[in-house]
C-alpha positions in Angstrom: 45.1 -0.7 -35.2 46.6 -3.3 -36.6 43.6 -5.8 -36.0 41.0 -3.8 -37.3 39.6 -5.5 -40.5 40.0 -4.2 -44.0 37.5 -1.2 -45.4 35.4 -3.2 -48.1 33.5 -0.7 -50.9 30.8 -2.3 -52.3 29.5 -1.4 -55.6 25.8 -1.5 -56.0 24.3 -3.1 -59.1 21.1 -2.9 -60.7 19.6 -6.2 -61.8 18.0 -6.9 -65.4 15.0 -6.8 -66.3 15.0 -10.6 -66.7 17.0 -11.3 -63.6 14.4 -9.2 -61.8 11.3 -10.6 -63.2 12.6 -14.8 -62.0 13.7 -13.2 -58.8 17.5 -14.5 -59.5 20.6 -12.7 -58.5 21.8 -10.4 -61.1 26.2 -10.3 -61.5 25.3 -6.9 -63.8 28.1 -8.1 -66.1 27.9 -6.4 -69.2 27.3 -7.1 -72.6 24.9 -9.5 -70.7 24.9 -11.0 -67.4 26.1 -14.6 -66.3 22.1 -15.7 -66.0 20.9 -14.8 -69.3 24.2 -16.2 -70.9 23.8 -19.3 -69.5 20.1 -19.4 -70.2 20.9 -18.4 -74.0 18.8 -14.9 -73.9 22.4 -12.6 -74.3 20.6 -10.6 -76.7 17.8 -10.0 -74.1 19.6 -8.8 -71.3 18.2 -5.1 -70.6 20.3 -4.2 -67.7 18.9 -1.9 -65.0 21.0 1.3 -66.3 19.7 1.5 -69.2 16.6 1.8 -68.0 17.3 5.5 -67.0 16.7 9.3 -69.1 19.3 9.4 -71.9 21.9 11.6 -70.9 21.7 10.7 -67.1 22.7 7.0 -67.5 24.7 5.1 -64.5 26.7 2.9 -66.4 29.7 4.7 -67.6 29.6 2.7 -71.3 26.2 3.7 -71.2 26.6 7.0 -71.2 29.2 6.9 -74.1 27.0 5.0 -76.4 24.3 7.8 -75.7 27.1 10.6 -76.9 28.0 8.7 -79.3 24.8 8.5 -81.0 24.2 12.5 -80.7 27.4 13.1 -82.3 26.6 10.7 -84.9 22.9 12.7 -85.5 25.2 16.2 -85.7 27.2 14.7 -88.2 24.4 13.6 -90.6 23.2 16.6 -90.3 25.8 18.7 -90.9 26.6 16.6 -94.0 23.1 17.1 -95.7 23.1 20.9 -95.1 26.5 20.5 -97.0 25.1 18.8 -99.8 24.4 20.6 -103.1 21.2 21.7 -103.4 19.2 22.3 -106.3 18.9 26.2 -107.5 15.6 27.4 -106.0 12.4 27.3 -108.4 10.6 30.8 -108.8 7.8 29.7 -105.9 10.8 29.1 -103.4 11.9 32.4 -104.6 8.2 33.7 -103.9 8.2 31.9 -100.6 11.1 33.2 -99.3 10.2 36.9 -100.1 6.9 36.5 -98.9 8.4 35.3 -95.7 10.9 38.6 -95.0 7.5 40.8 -96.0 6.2 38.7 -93.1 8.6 39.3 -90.5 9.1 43.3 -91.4 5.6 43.2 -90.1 5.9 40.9 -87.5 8.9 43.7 -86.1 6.7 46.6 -87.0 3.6 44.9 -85.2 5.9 44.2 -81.6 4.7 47.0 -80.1 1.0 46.0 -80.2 1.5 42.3 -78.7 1.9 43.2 -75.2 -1.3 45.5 -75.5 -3.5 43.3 -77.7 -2.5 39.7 -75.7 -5.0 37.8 -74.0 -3.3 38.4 -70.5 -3.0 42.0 -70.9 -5.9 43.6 -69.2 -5.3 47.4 -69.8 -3.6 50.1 -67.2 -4.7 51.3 -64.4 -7.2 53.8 -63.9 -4.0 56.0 -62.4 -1.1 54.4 -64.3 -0.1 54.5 -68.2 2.5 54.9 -70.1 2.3 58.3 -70.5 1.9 59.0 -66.9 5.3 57.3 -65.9 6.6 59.2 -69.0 6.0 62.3 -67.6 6.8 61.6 -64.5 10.3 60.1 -64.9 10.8 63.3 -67.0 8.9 65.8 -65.1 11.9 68.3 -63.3 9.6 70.5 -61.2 5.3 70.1 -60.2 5.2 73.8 -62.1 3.0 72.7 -65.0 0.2 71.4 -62.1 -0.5 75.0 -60.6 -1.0 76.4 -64.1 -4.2 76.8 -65.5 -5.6 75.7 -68.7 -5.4 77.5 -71.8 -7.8 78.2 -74.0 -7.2 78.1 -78.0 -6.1 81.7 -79.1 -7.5 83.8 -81.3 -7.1 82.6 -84.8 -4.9 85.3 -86.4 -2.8 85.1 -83.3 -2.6 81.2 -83.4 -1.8 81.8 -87.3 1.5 84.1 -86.3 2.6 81.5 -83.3 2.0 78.3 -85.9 4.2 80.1 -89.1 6.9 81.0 -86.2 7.1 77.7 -85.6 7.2 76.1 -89.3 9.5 78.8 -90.1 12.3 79.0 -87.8 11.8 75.2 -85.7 10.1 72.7 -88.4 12.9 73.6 -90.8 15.0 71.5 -88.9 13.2 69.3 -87.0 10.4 68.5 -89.7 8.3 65.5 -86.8 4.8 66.8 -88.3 3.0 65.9 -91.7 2.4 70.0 -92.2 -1.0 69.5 -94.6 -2.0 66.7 -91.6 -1.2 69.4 -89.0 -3.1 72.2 -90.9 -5.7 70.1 -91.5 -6.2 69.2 -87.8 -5.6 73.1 -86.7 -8.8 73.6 -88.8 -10.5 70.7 -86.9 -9.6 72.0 -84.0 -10.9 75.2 -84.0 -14.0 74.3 -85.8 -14.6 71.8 -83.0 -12.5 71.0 -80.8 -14.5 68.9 -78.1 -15.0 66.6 -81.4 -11.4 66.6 -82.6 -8.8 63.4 -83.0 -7.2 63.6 -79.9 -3.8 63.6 -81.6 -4.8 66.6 -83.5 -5.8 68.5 -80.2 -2.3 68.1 -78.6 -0.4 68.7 -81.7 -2.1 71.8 -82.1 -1.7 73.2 -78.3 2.0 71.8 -78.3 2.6 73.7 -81.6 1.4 77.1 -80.2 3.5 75.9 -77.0 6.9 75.5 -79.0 6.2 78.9 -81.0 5.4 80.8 -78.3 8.3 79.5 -75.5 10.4 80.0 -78.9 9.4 83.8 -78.4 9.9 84.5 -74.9 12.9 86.5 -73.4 12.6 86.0 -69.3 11.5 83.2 -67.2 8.9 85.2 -66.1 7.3 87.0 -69.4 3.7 86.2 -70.3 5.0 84.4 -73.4 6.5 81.8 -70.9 3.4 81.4 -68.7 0.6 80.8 -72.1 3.2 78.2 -73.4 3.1 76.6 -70.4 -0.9 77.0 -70.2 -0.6 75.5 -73.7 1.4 72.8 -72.6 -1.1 72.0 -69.9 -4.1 72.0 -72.3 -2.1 69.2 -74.3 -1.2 67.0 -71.8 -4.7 66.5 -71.1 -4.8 64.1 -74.1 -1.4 62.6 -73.4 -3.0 59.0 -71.9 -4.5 58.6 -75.8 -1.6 60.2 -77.3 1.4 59.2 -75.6 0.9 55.6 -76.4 4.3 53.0 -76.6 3.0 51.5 -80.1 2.2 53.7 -82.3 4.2 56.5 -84.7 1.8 59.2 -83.4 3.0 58.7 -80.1 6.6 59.5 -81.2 6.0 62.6 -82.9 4.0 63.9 -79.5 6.9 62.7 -77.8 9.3 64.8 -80.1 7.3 67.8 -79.3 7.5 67.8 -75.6 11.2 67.4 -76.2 11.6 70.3 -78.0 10.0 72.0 -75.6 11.8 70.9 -72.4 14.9 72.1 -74.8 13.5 75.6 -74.4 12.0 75.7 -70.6 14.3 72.5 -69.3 12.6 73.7 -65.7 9.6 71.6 -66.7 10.9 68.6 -68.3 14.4 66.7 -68.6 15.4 66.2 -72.3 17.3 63.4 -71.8 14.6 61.0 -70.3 12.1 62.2 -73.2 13.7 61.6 -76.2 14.7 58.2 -74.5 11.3 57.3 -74.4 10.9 58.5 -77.9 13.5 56.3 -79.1 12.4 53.2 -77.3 9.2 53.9 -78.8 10.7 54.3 -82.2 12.6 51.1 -81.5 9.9 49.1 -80.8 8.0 49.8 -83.9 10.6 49.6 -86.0 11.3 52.8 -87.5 15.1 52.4 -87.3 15.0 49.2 -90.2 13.1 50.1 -93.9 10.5 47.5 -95.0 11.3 46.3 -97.9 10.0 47.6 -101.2 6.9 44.9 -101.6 5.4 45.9 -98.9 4.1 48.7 -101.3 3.8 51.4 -98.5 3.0 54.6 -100.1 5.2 56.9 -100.2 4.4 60.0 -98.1 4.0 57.4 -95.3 7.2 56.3 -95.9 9.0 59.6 -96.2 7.1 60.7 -92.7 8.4 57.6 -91.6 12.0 58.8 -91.7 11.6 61.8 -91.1 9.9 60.6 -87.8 12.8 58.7 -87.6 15.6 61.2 -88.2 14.2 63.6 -85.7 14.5 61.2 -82.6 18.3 60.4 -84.1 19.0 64.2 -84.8 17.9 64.9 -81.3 19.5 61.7 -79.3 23.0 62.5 -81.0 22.7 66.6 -80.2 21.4 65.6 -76.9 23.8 63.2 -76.2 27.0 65.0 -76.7 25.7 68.0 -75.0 25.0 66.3 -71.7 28.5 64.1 -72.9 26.2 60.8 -72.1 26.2 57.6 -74.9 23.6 57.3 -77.4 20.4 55.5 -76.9 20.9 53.0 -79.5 24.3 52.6 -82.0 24.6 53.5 -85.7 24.8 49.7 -86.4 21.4 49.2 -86.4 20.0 51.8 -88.1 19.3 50.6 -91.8 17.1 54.1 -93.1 17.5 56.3 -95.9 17.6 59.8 -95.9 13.8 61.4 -96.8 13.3 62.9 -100.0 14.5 66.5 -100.7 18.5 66.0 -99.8 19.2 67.3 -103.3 16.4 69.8 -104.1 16.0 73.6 -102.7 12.4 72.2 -100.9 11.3 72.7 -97.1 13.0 69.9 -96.5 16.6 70.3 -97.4 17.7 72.1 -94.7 16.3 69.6 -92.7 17.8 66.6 -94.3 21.5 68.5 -94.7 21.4 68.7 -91.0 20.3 64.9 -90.8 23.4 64.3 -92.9 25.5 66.3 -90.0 23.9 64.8 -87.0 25.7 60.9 -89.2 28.9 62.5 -89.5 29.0 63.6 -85.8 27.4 60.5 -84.8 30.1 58.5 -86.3 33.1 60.0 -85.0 31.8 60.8 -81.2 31.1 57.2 -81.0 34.3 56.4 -82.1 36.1 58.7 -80.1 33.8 59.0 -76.4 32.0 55.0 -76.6 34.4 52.4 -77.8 37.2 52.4 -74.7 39.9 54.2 -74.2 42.8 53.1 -76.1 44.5 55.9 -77.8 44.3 56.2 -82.0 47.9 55.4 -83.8 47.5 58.2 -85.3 45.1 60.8 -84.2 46.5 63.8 -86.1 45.1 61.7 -89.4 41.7 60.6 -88.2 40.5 64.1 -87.2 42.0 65.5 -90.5 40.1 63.1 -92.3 36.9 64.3 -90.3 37.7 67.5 -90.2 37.4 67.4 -94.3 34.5 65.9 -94.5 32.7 68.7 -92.2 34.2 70.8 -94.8 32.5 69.3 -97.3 29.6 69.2 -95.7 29.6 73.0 -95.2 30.8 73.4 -99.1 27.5 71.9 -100.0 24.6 73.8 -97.5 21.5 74.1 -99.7 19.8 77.7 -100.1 17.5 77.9 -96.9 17.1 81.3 -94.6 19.4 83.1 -93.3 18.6 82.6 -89.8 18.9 78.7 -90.5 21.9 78.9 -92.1 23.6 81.0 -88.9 22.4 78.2 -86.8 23.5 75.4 -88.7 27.0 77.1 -89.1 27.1 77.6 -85.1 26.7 73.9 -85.4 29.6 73.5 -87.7 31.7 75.6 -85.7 30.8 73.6 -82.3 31.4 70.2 -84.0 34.9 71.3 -85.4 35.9 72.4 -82.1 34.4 69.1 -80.4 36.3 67.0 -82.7 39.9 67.7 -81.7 39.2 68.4 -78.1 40.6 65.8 -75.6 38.7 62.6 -75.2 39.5 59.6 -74.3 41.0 58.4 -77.8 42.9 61.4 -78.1 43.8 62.4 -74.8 46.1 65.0 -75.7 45.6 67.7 -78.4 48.4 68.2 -80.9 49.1 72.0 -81.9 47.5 71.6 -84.8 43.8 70.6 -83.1 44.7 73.5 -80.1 44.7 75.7 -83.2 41.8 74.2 -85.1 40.0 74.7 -81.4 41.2 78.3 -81.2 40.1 79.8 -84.7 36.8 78.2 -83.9 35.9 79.1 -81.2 36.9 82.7 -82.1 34.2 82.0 -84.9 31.6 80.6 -82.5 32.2 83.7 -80.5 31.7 86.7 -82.8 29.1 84.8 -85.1 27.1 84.3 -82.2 27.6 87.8 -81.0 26.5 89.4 -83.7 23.4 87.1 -84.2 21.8 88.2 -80.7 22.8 91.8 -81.4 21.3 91.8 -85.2 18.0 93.2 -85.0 17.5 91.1 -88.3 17.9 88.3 -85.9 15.7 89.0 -83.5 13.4 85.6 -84.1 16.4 83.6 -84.2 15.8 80.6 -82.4 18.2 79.4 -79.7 17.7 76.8 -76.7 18.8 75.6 -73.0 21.4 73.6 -74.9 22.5 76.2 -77.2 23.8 77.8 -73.4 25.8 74.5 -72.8 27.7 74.5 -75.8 28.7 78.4 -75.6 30.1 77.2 -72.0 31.8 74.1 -73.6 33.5 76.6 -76.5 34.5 79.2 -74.1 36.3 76.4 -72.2 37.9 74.9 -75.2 39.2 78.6 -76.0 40.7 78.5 -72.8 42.4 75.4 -72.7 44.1 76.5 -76.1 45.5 79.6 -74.7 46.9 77.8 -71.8 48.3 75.4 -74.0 49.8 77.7 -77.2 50.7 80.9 -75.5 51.8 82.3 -78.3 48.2 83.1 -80.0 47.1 86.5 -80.4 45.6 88.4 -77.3 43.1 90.8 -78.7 41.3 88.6 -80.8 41.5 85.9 -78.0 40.1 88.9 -75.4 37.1 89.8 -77.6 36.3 86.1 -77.8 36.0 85.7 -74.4 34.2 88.9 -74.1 31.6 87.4 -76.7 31.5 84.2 -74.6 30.6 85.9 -71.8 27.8 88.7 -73.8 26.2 85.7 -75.1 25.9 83.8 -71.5 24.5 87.2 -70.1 22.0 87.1 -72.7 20.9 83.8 -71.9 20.7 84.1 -68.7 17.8 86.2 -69.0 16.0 83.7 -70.3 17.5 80.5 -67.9 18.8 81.4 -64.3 21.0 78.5 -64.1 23.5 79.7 -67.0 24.5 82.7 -64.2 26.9 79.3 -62.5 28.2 79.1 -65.9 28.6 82.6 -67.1 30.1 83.2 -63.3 32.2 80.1 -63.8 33.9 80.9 -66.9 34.5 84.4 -65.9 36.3 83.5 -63.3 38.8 80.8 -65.3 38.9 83.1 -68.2 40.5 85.8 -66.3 43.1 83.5 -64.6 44.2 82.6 -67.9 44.7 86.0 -68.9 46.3 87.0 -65.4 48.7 84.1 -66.4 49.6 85.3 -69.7 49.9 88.8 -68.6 52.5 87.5 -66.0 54.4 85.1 -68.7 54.7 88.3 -71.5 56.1 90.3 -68.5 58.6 87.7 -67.4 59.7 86.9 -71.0 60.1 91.0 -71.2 61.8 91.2 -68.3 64.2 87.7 -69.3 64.7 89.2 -72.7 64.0 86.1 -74.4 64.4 83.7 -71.7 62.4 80.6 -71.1 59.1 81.5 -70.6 56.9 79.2 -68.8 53.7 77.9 -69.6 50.6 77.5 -66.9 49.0 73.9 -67.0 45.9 74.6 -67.2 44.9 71.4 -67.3 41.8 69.6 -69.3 39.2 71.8 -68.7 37.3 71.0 -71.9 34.7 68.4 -70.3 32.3 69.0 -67.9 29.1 66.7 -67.0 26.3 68.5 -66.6 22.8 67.1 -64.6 
């Protein structure tokens, strides 16, 4: 070992270009090598590294002097955009406005690119938009064995059409009406020559009105909504379209039909298609002012828009799943009317609900799971500003305002229930929780009892939140055993009537109404055996059941 020679490294050089041209050996030295010193051409020496891509140089100081000059470009940069700049004249002004008109239509116009560019070659003859739509969405194959309906007679189609402006468009105004009556005259003048969009608004209007009517599964009323349903879909390839506002109001309409008959189509999935449609052109940000839209398109426009938001927040917090898309980028006003005893006020005062809801459920279910500092003051705060929002409900009809004060009652109960911000309720919220839900109870009671009420208008969804209240009752009576037992009792026993009713209409609520009969009377047993042991212990300790959080379940 110790004979074996030394382990020389050699370190390849790259020869000038001058070097290389004579042929001559090259020493590489740098500024210049030995040759061109000697031969008086220093200045000339273009060694063989530089020769390479800027940025991927082999000599070390190369690649320095190659930073160093991009550093030195950044600076000068930054320095001008630093500089004071003259105020802008009145056509830079002009410029600069012209140029946001031109991107609000650029946003609007992003759904048309992808069907209008030169390497977009249409669908399929079996495959569109609509089609995987309704196929992502579609629950059951029920609507295929169904025939096609025909258009009613016109006094009946009349009734079904003023059912459903009076006690469904209140709310959920996604129609022009004079557009829609207009086309229901088109229609039934001609209907193998009407719009397309006017054929399945008009046989999803009847659908809506008459599903809205219909008291068992199996009732006639159920199977001609369907029928209508069918007849609409026909037209769904043209309607259903991902780039244009008509094929978000169509889209609204099947949702609030799979909200009454959820055994055809899943709510969820549609109004996610609505509101990636409505995303994509651009309803959720207002053009500006210049664009001199006029203004009945701009007031459908948000109402459009406030229908898919109304529906994804309600939706949402029903099933308990996030949003589709956040409050930060919505930048829309409310329509007109917000103020005024019009059609559209009792719309636009549950628009101004659905933002309130929106704002706290987010805050409280999406954003981690950090506890609040101080809870008790952030639903106060909320809990005032429901208040308020109750103080100032515009004249509308009665059967409206029952429904929108269900709501009121669900949301103040929703509120202070355990999430993951608030993980444990203090005695105030389990009492706020308590009186509302006795609230939710008898109101809704009475409503289905009322023969006044017998065209109120109640849905799948309306089912899940009587469940979710009825639990919340329950985990309040576990958790303050000392509030009162007979109005607590005929709560439950209102909980119950109106899941019995429903289940009429819906099979599946007969897992819920089953289920919270069952936990409802173990709470009671438990109270029952607590007031006897506290008789018995003349004012001992009495203990209290855990119950447990029973307040959230997940539903499919």
């Amino acid at each position: 070992m110790a004979d074996a020679p030394l382990l020389r490294v050699s370190r390849p050089v790259s020869a000038c270009s001058r070097c290389r041209s004579a042929k001559v050996k090259c020493d590489g030295k740098l500024p210049a090598c030995t040759a061109c010193e000697r031969a008086g051409k220093a200045t000339e020496c273009n060694g063989g590294n530089d020769q390479f891509a800027r940025g991927k140089e082999r000599s070390y100081v190369a690649s320095l002097e190659s930073k160093l000059e991009k550093l030195e470009k950044r600076l000068a940069a930054l320095q001008d955009a630093c500089a004071p700049s003259a105020p802008p004249t009145p056509d830079h002004r002009h410029r600069n406005k012209q140029q946001k008109v031109d991107d609000d239509g650029e946003v609007e116009d992003l759904g048309h690119q992808c069907r209008h560019s030169r390497y977009f070659y249409g669908f399929a003859p079996d495959l569109s938009f609509s089609r995987i739509a309704l196929r992502a969405s579609s629950v059951s194959r029920i609507l295929n064995s169904k025939p096609r309906a025909r258009l009613p007679p016109r006094h009946t189609a009349t009734r079904l059409v003023q059912h459903y402006f009076d006690k469904i468009f209140a709310t959920m105004p996604c129609v022009n009406e004079t557009s829609f009556f207009g086309a229901l005259e088109a229609v039934y003048r001609d209907e193998a020559g009407a719009h397309p969009f006017d054929i399945f608004c008009v046989y999803m209007v009847l659908a809506v009105g008459t599903m809205s009517l219909s008291k068992s599964q199996d009732s006639a009323a159920a199977h001609n909504a369907a029928c209508f349903v069918k007849s609409a879909l026909e037209h769904a390839d043209t309607v259903i379209t991902p780039s244009d506002l008509k094929g978000v109001q169509a889209t609204l309409l099947l949702v609030q039909y799979s909200m009454l008959e959820p055994a055809h189509f899943n709510s969820w999935y549609l109004i996610g298609v609505a509101s990636r449609i409505m995303i994509d052109i651009g309803l959720h940000q207002e053009p500006l002012k210049v664009s001199k839209r006029r203004s009945a398109e701009m007031d459908l426009r948000r109402r459009v828009f406030y229908c898919v938001y109304t529906l994804d927040r309600s939706i949402s917090m029903v099933l308990q799943r996030p949003f589709t898309f956040s409050d930060d980028s919505v930048l829309v006003s409310l329509p007109k009317g917000v103020n005024t005893p019009t059609p559209m006020a009792a719309a636009t005062h549950l628009f101004r609900l659905r933002k309130l809801q929106s704002e706290w459920y987010q805050s409280l279910h999406l954003s981690g799971s950090d506890p609040l500092p101080n809870p008790t003051e952030y639903i106060s705060h909320h809990t005032q500003l429901l208040h308020q929002w109750k103080d100032n409900i515009p004249p509308m009809s009665p059967s409206t305002r029952d429904w929108l004060l269900l709501e009121w009652h669900y949301l103040l109960i929703y509120l202070p229930a355990p999430s993951p911000k608030i993980p444990r309720c203090s005695s105030d919220a389990l009492q706020q929780i308590y009186t509302h839900s006795l609230s939710y109870s008898f109101s809704f009671r009475a409503i289905l009892t009322e023969a006044v009420n017998s065209g109120f208008v109640y849905t799948y969804h309306d089912a899940l939140r009587t469940y979710f209240v009825g639990s919340n009752l329950l985990h309040s009576m576990t958790l303050l055993p000392g509030l009162g037992d007979e109005k607590a009792e005929s709560a439950i026993e209102g909980i119950i009537f109106v899941l019995t009713q429903m289940m009429v209409r819906w099979p599946e609520v007969e897992a819920l109404r089953d289920k919270f009969r069952n936990e409802a009377g173990y709470v009671l047993q438990r109270r029952r055996q607590q007031r006897e042991m506290e008789w018995e212990r003349l004012g001992g300790h009495v203990a209290t059941a855990d119950f447990g959080n029973i307040a959230f379940y997940r539903y499919a």
